[in-house]
C-alpha positions in Angstrom: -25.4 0.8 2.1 -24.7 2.0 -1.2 -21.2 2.3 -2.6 -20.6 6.5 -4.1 -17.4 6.3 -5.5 -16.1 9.8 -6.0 -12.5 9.6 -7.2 -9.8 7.2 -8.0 -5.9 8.3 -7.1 -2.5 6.6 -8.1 -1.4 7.1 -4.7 -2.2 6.3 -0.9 -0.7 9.5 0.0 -2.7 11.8 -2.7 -5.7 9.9 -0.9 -5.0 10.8 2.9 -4.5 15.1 1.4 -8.1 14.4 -0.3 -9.0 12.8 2.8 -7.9 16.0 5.1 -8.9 18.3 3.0 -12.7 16.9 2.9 -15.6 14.8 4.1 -15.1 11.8 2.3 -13.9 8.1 3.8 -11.7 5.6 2.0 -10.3 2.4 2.5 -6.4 2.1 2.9 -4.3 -0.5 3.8 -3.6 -1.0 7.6 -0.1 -0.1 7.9 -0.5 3.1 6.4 -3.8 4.0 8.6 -1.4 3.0 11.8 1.1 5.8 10.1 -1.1 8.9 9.1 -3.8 8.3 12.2 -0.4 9.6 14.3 -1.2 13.0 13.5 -4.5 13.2 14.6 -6.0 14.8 12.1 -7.2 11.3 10.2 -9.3 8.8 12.3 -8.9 5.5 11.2 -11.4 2.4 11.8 -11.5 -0.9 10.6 -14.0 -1.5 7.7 -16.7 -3.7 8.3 -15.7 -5.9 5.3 -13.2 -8.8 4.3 -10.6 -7.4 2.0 -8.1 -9.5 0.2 -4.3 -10.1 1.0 -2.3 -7.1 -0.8 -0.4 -8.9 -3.1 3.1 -6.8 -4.5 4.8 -7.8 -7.5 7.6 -7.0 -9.1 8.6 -6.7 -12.8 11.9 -6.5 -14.8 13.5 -7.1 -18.4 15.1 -9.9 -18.7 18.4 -7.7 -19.8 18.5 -6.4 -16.2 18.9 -9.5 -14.0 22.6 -8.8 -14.1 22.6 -5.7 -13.4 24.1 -5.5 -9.9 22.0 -1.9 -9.3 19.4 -3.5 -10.4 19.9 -6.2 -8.3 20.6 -3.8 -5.0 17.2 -2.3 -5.7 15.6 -5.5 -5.9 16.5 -6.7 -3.0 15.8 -3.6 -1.1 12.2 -3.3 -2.1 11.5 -6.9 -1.2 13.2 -6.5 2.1 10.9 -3.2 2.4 7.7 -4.6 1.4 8.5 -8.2 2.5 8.9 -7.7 6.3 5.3 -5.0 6.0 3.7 -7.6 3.9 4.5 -10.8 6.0 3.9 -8.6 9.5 0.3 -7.6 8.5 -0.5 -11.2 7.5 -0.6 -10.6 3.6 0.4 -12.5 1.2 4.0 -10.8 0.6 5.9 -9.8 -2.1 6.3 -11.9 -5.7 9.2 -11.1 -7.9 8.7 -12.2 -11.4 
């Protein structure tokens, strides 16, 4: 088997319209197969390969660590990304 990439996106989503829209494959995360497969239209298989834990990190200035918006959102995303991350056996999130 020989690897063809094709095309490189910034975003999982921009990947599933490609996906729908052609004859290509691609390899997403779990979570979000088990979301777009819903429809139908995407078929979703695991890939015969190992693929490394998803690791999400978060980055800040130093002037915002007081910053109690700052802080909310924080603390949002890893409660978001936490609970997916530690639920599909990944890694999780690291907050630097």
């Amino acid at each position: 088997m020989r690897r063809n990439l094709v095309s490189t996106v910034n975003h999982y989503t921009v990947a599933c319209e490609m996906l729908r829209h052609s004859d290509l494959i691609a390899v997403l995360p779990r979570d979000l197969c088990d979301r777009v497969g819903d429809t139908g239209e995407l078929v979703c298989v695991r890939a015969p390969l190992d693929a490394p834990a998803r690791v999400i990190s978060l980055f800040w200035h130093q002037r915002n660590e007081t910053v109690p918006a700052h802080t909310w959102l924080r603390e949002q995303l890893v409660e978001m990304f936490g609970d997916a991350a530690s639920s599909a056996g990944t890694s999780g999130v690291t907050a630097i």
